[in-house]
Every structure is written in structure tokens, then in C-alpha cells.
VOBA-1610 file (N, C-alpha, C; in pm, whole numbers, padded with zeros to 5 digits, always signed):
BEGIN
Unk+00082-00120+00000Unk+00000+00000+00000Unk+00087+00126+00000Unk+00193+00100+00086Unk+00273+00222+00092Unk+00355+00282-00041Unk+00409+00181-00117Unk+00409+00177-00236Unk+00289+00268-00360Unk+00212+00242-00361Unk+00095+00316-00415Unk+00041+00424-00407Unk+00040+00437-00260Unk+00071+00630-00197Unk+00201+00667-00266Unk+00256+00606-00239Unk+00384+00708-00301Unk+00401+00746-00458Unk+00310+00657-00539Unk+00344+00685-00637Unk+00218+00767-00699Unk+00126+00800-00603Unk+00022+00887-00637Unk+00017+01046-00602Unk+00146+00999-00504Unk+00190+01145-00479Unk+00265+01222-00583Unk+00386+01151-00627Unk+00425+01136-00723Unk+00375+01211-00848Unk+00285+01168-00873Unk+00162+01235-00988Unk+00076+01366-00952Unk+00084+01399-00833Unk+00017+01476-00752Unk+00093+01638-00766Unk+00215+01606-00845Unk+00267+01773-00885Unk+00250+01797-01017Unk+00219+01920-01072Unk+00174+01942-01228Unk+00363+01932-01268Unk+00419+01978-01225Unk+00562+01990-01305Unk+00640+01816-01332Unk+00603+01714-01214Unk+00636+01604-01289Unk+00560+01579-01362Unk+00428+01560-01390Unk+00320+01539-01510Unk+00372+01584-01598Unk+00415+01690-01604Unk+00449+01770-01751Unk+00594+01717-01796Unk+00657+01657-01696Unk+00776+01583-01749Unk+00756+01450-01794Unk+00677+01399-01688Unk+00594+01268-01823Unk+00590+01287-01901Unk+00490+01359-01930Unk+00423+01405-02101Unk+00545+01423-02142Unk+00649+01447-02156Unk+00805+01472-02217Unk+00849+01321-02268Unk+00850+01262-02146Unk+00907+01136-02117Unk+00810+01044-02205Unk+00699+01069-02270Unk+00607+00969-02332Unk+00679+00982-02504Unk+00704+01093-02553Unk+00722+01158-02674Unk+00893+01065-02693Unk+00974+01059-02614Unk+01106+01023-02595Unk+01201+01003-02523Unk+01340+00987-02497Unk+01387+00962-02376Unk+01450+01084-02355Unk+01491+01125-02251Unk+01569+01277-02242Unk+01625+01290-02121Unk+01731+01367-02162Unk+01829+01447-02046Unk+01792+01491-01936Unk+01854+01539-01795Unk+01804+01651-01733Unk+01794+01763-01809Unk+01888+01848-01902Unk+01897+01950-02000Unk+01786+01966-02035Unk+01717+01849-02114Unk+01599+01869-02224Unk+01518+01897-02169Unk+01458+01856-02020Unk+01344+01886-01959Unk+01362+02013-01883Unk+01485+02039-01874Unk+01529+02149-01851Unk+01427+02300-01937Unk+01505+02268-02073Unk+01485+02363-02141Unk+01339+02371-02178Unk+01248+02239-02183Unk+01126+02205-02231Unk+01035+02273-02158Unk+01072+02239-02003Unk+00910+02276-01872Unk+00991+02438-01845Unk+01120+02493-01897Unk+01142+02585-01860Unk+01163+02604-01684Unk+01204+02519-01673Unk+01333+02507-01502Unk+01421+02513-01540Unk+01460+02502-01376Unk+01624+02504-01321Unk+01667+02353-01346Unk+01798+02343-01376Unk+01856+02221-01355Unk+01802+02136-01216Unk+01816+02180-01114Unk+01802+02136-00958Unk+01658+02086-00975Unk+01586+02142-01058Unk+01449+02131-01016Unk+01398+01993-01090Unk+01454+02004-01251Unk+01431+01863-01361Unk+01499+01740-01299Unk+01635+01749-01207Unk+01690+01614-01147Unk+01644+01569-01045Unk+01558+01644-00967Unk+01489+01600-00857Unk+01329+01579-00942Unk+01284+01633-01037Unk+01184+01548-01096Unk+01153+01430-01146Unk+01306+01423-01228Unk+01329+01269-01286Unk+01404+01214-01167Unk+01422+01249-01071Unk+01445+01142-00958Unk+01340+01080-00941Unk+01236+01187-00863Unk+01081+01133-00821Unk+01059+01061-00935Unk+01017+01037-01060Unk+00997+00905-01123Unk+01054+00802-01142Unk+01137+00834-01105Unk+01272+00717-01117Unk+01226+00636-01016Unk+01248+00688-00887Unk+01225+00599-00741Unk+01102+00552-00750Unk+00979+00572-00809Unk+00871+00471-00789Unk+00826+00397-00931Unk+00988+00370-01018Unk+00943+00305-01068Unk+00877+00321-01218Unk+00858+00451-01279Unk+00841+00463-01370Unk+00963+00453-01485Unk+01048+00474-01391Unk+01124+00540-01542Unk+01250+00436-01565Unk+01323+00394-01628Unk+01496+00352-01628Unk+01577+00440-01720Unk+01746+00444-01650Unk+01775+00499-01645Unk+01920+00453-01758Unk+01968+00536-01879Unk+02051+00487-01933Unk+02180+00587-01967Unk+02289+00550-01930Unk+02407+00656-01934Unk+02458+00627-02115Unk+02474+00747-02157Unk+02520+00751-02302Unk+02604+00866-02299Unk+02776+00842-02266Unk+02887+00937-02317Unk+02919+01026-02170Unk+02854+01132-02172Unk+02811+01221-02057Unk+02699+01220-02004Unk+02589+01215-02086Unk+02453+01214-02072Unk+02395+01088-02005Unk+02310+01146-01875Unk+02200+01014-01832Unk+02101+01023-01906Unk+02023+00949-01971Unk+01938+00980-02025Unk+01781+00840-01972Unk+01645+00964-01931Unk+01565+00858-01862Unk+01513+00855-01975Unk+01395+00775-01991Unk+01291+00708-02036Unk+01193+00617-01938Unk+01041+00574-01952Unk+00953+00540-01973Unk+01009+00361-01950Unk+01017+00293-01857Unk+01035+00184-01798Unk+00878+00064-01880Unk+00871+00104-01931Unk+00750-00022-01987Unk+00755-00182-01970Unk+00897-00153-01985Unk+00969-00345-01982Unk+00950-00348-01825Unk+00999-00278-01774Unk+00995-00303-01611Unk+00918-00281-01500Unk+00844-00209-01538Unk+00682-00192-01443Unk+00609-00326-01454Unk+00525-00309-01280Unk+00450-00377-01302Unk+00291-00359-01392Unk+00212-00449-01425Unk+00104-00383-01496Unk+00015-00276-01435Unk-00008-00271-01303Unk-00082-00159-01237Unk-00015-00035-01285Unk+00093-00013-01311Unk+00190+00086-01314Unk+00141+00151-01442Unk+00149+00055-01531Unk+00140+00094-01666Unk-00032+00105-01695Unk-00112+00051-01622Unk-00225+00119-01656Unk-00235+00244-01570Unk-00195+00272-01484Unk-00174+00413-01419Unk-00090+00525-01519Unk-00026+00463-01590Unk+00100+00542-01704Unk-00026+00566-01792Unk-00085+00462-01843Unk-00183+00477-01991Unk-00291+00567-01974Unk-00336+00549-01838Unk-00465+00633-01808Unk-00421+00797-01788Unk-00255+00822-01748Unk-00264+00952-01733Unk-00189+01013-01910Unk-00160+00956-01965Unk-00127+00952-02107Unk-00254+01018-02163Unk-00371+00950-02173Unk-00489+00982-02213Unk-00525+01125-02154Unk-00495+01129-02001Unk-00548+01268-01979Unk-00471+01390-02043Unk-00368+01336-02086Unk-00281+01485-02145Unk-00340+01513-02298Unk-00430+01405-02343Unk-00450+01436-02468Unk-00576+01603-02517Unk-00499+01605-02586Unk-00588+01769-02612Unk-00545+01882-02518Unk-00465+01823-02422Unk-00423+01924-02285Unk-00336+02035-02404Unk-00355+02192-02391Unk-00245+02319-02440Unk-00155+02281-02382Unk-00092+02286-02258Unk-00036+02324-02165Unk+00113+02194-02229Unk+00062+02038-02240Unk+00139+01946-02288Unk+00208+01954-02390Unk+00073+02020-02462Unk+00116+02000-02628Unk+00239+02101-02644Unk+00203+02244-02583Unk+00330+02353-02547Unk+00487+02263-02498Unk+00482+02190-02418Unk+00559+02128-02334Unk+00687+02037-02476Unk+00571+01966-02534Unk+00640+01884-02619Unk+00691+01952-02762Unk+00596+02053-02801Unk+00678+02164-02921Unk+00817+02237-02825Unk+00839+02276-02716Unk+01012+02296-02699Unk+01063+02181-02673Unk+01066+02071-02627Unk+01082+01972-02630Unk+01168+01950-02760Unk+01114+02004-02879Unk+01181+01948-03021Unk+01278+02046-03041Unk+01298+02139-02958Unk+01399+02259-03004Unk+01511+02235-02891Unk+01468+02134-02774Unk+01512+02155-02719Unk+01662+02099-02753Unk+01786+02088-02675Unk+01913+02018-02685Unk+01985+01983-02589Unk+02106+01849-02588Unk+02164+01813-02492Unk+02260+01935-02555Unk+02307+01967-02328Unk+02411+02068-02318Unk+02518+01981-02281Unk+02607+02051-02312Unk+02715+02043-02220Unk+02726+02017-02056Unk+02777+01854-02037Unk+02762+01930-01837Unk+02839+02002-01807Unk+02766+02071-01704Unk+02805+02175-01617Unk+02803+02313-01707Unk+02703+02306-01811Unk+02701+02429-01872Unk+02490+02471-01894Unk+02454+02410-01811Unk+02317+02375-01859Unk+02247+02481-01749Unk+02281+02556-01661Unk+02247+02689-01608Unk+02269+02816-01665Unk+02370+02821-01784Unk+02400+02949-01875Unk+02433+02871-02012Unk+02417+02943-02094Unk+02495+02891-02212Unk+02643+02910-02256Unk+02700+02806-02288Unk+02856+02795-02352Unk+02882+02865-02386Unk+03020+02957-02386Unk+03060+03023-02526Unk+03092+02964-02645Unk+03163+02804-02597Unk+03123+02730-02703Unk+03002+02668-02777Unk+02916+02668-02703Unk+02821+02649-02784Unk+02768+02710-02900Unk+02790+02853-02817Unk+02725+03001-02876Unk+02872+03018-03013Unk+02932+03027-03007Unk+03028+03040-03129Unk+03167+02909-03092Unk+03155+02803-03172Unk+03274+02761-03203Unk+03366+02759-03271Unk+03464+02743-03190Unk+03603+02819-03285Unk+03652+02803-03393Unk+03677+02902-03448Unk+03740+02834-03589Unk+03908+02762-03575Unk+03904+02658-03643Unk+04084+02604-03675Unk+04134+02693-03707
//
């Protein structure tokens, strides 16, 4: 039971919801959700924590980048009809659909550059 509270709490903040809805479209960075829900770094790693710990999400390191995703293989089925049913509620939602158009602009940063932007990013050097 305690299990189940927790993961309804979980759902119980609009800013992880809206990182779902991220997390349904593809797998992504702290950065991307970063730039997507328009937070702080501090705020997207403690979001994709909270899904992480009950279970929604796994977690895959590529280069520098952690990158979560949407645990489907590894939930149990309650989980995933709890995933499907709140899937459905985002449909037609503005607020999502907003979420997932920066989402496509969005980009992996640089770590430790994902609170300001690079100068490299912003102009790289010429040879």
C-alpha cells in the first residue's frame, strides 16, 4: 500500500506530469526537460528522480549524458495502466502539447554548462 501512496503522490505535482508528457514523446536528459518545462537544472533532477524511485522510469548513461525514459519493460502492470490512463489525460491538454513543441527545439548541453549557455556552444572556434 505504501508503495501506491507514493506513487500517487508522485503524480500529484503538475511539473512532474508535464515531465511525463516529455518522457512519453522520448527519452531525455536533465537538459531537455530542462529547457522544455522551462526550469532550473536542480528542479528537472529532482523530478526525474521522483519518477525514477517509484518506478516509472529507467535509467541509461550515453557518453556524458543520463538519459531517462519510460520503464515499460519493467513496471509492473498496475503501473502501466496508471501510465496509460494519465497519457490519455494529457490528450488535447495546451499546456502538454506547449511542453512537447520545446521539447523538439530543445538540446543536450554540455555538463556543467546547462544553467547558462557555452561560449562554445554560442560560437565555435574556428581552426
Amino acid at each position: 500500500m505504501r508503495g501506491l501512496v507514493k506513487v500517487y503522490k508522485v503524480l500529484s505535482d503538475e511539473s512532474r506530469l508535464r515531465a511525463l508528457n516529455l518522457l512519453f514523446e522520448r527519452e531525455c536528459c536533465v537538459c531537455e526537460v530542462m529547457q522544455a518545462l522551462e526550469i532550473s537544472q536542480s528542479k528537472a533532477s529532482r523530478i526525474l528522480s521522483a519518477l525514477y524511485d517509484v518506478g516509472f522510469l529507467k535509467l541509461r548513461r550515453d557518453g556524458l549524458w543520463a538519459l531517462y525514459s519510460i520503464d515499460w519493460d519493467g513496471m509492473s502492470a498496475h503501473l502501466k495502466d496508471i501510465l496509460e490512463a494519465t497519457r490519455k489525460a494529457f490528450e488535447g491538454n495546451r499546456q502538454m502539447e506547449m511542453d512537447r513543441q520545446r521539447l523538439k527545439a530543445a538540446e543536450r548541453m554540455i555538463p556543467g554548462c546547462v544553467d547558462q549557455v557555452c561560449e562554445a556552444q554560442l560560437s565555435p572556434e574556428a581552426p
